[in-house]
C-alpha positions as CSV (number, residue, x, y, z in Angstrom):
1,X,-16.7,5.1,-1.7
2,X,-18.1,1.8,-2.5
3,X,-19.8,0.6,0.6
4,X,-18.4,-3.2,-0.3
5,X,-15.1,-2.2,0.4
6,X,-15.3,0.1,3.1
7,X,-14.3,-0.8,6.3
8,X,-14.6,0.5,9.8
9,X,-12.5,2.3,11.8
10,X,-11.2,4.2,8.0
11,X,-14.6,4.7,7.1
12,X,-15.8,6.6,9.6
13,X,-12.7,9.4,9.5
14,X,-14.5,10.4,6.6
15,X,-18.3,10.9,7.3
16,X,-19.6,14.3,7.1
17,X,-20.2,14.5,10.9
18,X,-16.7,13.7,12.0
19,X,-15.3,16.3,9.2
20,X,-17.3,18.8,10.9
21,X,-15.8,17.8,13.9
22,X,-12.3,18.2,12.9
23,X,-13.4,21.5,11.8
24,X,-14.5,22.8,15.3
25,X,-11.3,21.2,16.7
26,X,-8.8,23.8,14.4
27,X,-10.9,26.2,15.3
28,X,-11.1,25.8,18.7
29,X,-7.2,25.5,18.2
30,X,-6.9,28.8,16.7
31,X,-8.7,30.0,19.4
32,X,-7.5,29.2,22.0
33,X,-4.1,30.2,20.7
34,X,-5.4,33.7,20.1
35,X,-6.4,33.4,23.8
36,X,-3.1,32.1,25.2
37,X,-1.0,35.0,23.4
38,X,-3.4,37.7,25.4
39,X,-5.2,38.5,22.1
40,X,-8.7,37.6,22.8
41,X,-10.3,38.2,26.3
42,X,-9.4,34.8,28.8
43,X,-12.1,32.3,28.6
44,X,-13.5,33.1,25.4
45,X,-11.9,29.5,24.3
46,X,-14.0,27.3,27.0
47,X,-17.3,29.4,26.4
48,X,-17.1,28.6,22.7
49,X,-16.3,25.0,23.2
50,X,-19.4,24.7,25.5
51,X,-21.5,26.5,23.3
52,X,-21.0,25.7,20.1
53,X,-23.0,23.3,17.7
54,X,-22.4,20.5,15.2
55,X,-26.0,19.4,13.6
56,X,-26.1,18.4,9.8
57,X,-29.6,19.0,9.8
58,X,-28.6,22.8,10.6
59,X,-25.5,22.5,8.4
60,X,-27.2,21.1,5.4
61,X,-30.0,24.2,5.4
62,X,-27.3,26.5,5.9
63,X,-25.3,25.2,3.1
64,X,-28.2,25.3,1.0
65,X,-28.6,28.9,2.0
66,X,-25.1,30.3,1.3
67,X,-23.9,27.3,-1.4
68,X,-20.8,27.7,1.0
69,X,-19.6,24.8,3.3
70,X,-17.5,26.8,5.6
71,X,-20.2,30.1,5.8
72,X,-22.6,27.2,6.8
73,X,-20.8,25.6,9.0
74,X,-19.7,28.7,11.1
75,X,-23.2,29.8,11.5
76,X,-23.8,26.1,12.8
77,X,-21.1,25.6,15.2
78,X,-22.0,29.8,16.3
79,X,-26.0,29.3,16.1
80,X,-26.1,29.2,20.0
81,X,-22.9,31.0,21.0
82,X,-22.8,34.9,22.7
83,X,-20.2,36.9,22.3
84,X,-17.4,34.8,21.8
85,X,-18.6,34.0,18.5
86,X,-17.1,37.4,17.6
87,X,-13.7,35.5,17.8
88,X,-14.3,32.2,16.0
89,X,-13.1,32.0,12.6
90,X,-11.4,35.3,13.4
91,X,-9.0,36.3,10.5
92,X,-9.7,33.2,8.9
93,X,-9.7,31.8,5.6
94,X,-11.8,28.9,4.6
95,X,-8.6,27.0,3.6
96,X,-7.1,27.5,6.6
97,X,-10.0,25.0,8.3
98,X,-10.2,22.6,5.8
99,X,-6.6,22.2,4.6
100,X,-5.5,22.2,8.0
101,X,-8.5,19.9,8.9
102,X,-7.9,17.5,6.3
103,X,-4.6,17.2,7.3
104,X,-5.1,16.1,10.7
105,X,-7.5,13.2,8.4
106,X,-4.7,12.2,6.7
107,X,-2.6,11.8,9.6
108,X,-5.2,9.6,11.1
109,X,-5.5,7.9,7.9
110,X,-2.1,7.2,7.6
111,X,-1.5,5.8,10.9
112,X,-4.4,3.3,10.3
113,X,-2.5,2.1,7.4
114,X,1.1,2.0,9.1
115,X,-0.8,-0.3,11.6
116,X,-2.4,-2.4,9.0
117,X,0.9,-2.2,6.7
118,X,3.0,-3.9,10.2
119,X,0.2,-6.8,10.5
120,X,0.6,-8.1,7.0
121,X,4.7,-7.8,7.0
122,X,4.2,-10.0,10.5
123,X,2.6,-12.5,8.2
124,X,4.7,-12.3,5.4
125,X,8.2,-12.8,7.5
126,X,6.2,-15.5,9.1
127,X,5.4,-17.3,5.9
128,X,8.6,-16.7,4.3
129,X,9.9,-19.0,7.6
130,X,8.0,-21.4,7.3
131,X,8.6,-22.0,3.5
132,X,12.6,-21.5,4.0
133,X,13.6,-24.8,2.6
134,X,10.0,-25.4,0.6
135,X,11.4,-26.6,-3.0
136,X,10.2,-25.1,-5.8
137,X,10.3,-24.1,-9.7
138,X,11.7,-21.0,-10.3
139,X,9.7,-19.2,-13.6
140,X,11.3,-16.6,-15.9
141,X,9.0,-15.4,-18.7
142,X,6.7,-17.6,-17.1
143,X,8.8,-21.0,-18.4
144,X,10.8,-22.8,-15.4
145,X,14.0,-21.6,-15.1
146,X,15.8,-23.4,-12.1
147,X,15.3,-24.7,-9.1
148,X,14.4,-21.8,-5.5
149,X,12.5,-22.3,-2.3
150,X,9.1,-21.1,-2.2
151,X,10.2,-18.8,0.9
152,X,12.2,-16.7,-1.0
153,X,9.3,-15.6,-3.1
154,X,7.7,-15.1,0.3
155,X,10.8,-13.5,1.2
156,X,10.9,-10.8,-1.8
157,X,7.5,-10.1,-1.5
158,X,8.2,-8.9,2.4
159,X,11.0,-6.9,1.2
160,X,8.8,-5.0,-1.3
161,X,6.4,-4.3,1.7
162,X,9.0,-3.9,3.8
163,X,10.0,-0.8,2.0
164,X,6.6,0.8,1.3
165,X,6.2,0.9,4.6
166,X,9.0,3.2,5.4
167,X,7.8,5.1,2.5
168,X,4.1,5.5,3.6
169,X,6.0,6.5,7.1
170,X,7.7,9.3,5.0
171,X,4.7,9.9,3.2
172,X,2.7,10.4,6.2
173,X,5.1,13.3,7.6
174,X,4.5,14.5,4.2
175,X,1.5,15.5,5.0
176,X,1.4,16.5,8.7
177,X,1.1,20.2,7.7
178,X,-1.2,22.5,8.5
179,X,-1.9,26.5,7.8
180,X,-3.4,29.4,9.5
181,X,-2.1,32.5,7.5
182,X,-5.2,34.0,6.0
183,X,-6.1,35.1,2.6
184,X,-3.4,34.5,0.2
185,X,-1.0,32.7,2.8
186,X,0.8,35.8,4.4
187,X,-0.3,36.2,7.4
188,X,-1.6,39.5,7.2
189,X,-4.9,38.9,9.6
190,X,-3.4,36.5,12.0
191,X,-0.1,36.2,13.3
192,X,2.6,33.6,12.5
193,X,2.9,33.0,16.2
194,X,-0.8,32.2,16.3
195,X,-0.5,29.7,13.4
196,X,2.7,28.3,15.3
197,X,0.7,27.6,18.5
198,X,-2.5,26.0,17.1
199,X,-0.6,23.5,15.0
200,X,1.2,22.5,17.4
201,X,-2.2,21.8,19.9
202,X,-3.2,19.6,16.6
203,X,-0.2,17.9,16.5
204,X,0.9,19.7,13.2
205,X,3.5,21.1,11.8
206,X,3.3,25.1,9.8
207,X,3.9,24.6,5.8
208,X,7.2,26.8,5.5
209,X,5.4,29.1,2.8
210,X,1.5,28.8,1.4
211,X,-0.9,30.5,-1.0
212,X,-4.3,30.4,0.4
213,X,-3.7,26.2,0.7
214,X,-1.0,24.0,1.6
215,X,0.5,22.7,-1.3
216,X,-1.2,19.9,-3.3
217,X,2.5,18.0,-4.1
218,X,2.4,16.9,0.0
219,X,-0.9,15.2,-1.1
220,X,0.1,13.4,-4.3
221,X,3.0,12.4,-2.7
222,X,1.0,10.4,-0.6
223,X,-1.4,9.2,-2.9
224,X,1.4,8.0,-5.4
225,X,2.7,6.5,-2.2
226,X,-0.7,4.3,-1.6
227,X,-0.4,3.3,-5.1
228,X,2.6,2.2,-4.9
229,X,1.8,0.0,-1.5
230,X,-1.3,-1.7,-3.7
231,X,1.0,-2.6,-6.6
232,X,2.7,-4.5,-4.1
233,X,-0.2,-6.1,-2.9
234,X,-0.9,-6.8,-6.5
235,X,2.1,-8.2,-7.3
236,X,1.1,-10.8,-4.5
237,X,-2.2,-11.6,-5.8
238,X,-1.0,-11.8,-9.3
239,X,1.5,-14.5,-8.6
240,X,-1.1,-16.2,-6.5
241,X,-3.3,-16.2,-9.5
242,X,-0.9,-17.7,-11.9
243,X,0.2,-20.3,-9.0
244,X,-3.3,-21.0,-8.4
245,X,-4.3,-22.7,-12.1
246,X,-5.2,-26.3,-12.2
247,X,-2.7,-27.2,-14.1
248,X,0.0,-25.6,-11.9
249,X,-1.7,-25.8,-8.4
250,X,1.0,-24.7,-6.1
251,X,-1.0,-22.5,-4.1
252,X,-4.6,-21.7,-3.3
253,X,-6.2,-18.9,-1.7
254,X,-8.7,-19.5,1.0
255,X,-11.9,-21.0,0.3
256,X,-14.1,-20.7,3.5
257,X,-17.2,-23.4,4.1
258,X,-20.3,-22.5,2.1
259,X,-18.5,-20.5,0.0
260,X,-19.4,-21.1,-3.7
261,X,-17.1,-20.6,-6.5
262,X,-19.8,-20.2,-9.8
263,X,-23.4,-20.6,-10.5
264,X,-23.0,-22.7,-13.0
265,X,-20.0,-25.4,-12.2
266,X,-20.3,-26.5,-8.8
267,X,-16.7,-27.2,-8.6
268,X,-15.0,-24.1,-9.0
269,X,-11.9,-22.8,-6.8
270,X,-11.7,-19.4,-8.2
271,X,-9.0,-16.7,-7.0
272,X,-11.6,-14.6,-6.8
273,X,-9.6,-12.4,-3.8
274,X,-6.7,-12.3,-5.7
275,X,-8.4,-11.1,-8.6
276,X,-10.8,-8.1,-6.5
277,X,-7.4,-7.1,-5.0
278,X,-5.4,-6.8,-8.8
279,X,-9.0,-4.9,-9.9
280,X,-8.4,-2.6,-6.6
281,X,-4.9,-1.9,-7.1
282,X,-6.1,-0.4,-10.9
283,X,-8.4,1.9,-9.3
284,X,-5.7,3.0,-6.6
285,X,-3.0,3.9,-9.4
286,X,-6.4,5.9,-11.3
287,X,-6.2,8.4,-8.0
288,X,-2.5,9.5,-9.1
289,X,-3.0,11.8,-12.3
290,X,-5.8,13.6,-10.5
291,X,-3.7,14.0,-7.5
292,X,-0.6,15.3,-9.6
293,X,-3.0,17.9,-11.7
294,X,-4.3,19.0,-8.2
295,X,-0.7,20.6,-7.9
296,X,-1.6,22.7,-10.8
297,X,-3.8,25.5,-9.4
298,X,-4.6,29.2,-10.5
299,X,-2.2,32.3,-8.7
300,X,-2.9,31.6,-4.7
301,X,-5.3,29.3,-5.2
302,X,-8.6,27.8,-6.9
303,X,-10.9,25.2,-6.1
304,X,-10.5,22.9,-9.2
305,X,-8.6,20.6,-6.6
306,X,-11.3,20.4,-4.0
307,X,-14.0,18.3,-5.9
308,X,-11.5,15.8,-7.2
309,X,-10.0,15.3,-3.7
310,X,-13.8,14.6,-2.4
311,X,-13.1,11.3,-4.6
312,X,-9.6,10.9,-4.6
313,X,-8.2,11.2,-1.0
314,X,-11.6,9.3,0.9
315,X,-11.6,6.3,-2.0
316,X,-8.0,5.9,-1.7
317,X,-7.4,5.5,2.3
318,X,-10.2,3.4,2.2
319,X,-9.3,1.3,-0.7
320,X,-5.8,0.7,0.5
321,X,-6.9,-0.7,3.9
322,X,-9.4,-2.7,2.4
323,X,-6.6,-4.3,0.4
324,X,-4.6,-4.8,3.7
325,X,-7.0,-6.1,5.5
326,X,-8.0,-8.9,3.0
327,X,-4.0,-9.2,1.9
328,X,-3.2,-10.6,5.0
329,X,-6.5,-12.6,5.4
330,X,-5.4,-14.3,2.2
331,X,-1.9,-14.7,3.5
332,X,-2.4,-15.9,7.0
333,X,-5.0,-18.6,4.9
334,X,-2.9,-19.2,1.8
335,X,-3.0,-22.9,1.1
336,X,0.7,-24.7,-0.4
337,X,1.2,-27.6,-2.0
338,X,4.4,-29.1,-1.3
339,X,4.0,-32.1,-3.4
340,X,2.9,-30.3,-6.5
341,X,5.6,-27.9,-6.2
342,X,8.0,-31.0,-6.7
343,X,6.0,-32.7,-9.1
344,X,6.1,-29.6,-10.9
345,X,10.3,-29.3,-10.5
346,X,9.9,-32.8,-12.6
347,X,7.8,-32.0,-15.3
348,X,10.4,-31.2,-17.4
349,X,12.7,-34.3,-17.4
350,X,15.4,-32.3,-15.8
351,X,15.6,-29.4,-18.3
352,X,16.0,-26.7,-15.5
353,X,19.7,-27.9,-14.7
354,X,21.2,-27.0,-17.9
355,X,22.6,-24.2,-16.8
356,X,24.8,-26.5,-13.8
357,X,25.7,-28.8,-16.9
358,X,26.5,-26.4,-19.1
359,X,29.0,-24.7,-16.4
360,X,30.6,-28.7,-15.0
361,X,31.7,-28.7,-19.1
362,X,33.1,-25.5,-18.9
363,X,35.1,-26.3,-15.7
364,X,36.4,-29.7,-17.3
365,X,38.3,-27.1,-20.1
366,X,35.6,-26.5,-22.9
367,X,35.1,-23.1,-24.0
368,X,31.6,-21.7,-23.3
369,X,30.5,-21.3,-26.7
370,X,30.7,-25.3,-27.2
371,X,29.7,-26.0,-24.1
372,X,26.7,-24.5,-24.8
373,X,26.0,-25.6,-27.9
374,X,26.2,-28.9,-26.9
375,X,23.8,-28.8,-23.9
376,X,21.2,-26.8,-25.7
377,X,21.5,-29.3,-28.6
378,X,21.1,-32.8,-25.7
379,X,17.9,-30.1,-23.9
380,X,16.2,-29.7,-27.6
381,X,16.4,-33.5,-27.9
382,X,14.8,-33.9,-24.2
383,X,12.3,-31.4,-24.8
384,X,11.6,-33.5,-28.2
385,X,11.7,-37.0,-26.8
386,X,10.9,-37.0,-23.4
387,X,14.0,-38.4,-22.6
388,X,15.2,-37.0,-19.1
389,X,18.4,-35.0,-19.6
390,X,20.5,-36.7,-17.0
391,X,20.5,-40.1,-18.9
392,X,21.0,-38.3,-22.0
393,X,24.2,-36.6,-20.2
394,X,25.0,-39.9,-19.2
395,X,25.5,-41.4,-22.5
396,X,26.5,-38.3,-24.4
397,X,28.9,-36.6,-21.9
398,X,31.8,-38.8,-21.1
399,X,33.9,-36.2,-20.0
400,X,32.0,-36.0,-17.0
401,X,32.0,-39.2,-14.7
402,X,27.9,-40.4,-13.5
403,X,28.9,-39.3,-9.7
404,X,29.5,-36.0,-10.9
405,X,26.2,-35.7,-13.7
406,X,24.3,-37.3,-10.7
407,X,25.5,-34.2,-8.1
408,X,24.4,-31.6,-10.9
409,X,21.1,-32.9,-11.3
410,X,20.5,-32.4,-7.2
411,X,17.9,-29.6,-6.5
412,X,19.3,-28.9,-2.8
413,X,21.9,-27.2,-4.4
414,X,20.3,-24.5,-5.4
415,X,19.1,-23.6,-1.1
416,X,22.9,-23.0,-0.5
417,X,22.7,-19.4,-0.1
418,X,19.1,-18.9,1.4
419,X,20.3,-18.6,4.6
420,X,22.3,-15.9,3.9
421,X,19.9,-14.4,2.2
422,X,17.4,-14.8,5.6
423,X,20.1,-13.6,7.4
424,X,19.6,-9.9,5.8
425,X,16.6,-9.1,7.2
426,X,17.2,-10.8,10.8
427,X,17.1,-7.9,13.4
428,X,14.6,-5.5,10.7
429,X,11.4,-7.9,10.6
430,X,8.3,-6.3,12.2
431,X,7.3,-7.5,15.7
């Protein structure tokens, strides 16, 4: 992971010491399972706990030793155990540690996300608010279409998240399974009850079926989920971008004091947040193929998956709350300008209400064909000449009286519906 955009408390699920951790803790687990079901003598569980060691020093030697991470690290965590270290790793396969171990990361990982995922839709509903009747242009193929509030951009940008977030809920059940069932997954040197019991002291639940692994498809389910969630986040940034030009300046992303925007032009603004978050988002959809192909593995298992996952699953926890983090900095800062938003609504000598003229034609008894035609033909000669389309509807259109091209040419129309738009998520926004 890229120290630059690793933040604490994701970064530190993922250090080598804490992994080794988790691995003593399933176990322990296991253990103390075997213990409970009368398998093991009583006590063996609290003597191994007490005794056993976690030192990378110790680990890394051993590793080098045995070029196996889970041979080294039972000789660690055993190094100053007695006889209980007969029973650790007992019927064990390596898988069964780490798969169930990274797991129990994931889960972690996940709910740091959920909790990072609920602050920026807090900020979004909260924007969207306050931007409910903020007028603005509405842009299809990035040309002004008609006339919306700012807030309902706002507004469909919270529904997006809104949604990932009960997908990277889903997601995260996805991958609260664990497996303790030996070799090749069937159980044949420790019992399903003792799998049963150990999960369920990590807060896990047993894969139905497994080879020697659990199955990679709960893990690129929640990678393609993450992706997903940073497209989102994208799509934000993106809009900000475009919004964000000088000759559009609608809105602005933060720019702190002392902050400098190039070395070379002293007064540069650049989205450069925006822009890191877009350049993030690429990398997050990069992790999916690997995670898919980890799916693909040989009979009960091979380790092809294991070094990609070393990249894949660490970068993209950490990537993703990076990108939340600094999303809703960027929201909770964001900078709008009111007054350019309606200057903007005017830049095209009312071109964006043809669509209302075109229609007040049709209801006086033209058929749509000419009624088109003719507004398209007055909208090419505005476009041409400058001239503002409601004067030219004025003199051109005598079937419809001034009061009437006057109230087409009114921009509150268009915020008729937004609050029963609003009114669909009241009762589901995030407290």
């Amino acid at each position: 992971m890229v120290e630059r955009y690793a933040l604490s408390p994701m970064k530190e699920l993922w250090d080598q010491k804490t992994n080794l951790e988790r691995w003593l803790k399933v176990e322990l687990a296991v253990m103390e399972a075997y213990e409970e079901l009368g398998m093991i003598p009583q006590g063996t569980t609290s003597l191994a706990k007490q005794n056993s060691v976690i030192d990378l020093k110790l680990f890394n030697e051993y590793e080098k030793q045995t070029d196996h991470e889970v041979i080294a690290f039972v000789k660690m965590a055993t190094s100053k155990m007695g006889p209980e270290a007969r029973f650790f790793h007992y019927g064990l396969t390596s898988s069964d540690v780490i798969d169930t171990a990274l797991s129990l990361t994931l889960v972690e990982a996940c709910n740091l996300l959920i909790e990072q995922m609920k602050e920026l839709l807090k900020v979004l509903w909260k924007l969207a608010l306050e931007h409910k009747q903020t007028l603005t242009i509405g842009r299809t193929h990035g040309v002004h279409a008609e006339p919306t509030v700012f807030g309902l951009k706002v507004l469909n940008w919270y529904a997006e998240s809104k949604r990932n977030y009960e997908r990277l809920i889903f997601a995260g059940e996805q991958i609260r399974f664990g497996k303790i069932s030996g070799a090749v997954g069937n159980y044949a040197n420790v019992p399903p009850k003792v799998e049963k019991l150990s999960l369920e002291k990590l807060g896990l639940k047993p894969t139905p079926v497994s080879s020697q692994i659990v199955n990679r498809d709960h893990h690129a389910f929640f990678v393609m989920t993450l992706a997903l969630i940073a497209s989102g986040i994208e799509r934000i940034a993106t809009e900000i971008r475009h919004l964000q030009k000088t000759e559009v300046l609608e809105v602005q992303e933060p720019f702190k004091e002392g902050q400098k925007g190039s070395s070379a032009m002293p007064h540069k603004q650049n989205p450069i947040l925006c822009e890191r978050l877009c350049g993030l988002s690429r990398m997050m959809r990069s992790f999916v193929p690997a995670a898919i192909e980890n799916n693909i593995l040989w009979h009960e298992r091979d380790i092809s998956h294991s070094s990609a996952e070393r990249y894949i699953l660490p970068d993209a926890t950490q990537t993703l709350y990076y990108m939340l983090v600094k999303s809703k900095y960027l929201l909770e800062n964001l900078v709008v300008y009111k007054d350019n938003m309606i200057k903007n609504i005017e830049i095209t000598h009312g071109l964006i209400y043809s669509q209302r003229l075109m229609l007040a034609l049709i209801d006086k008894g033209l058929p749509r064909s000419e009624a088109y035609d003719i507004v398209q033909s007055l909208s090419f000669k505005c476009w041409q000449t400058k001239e503002d389309l409601k004067n030219l509807a004025k003199e051109n259109l005598k079937i419809l009286t001034d009061g009437e091209i006057e109230s087409i040419f009114d921009p509150s129309y268009y915020l008729k519906y937004v609050d029963e738009i609003y009114k669909r998520f009241e009762g589901e926004c995030i407290q």
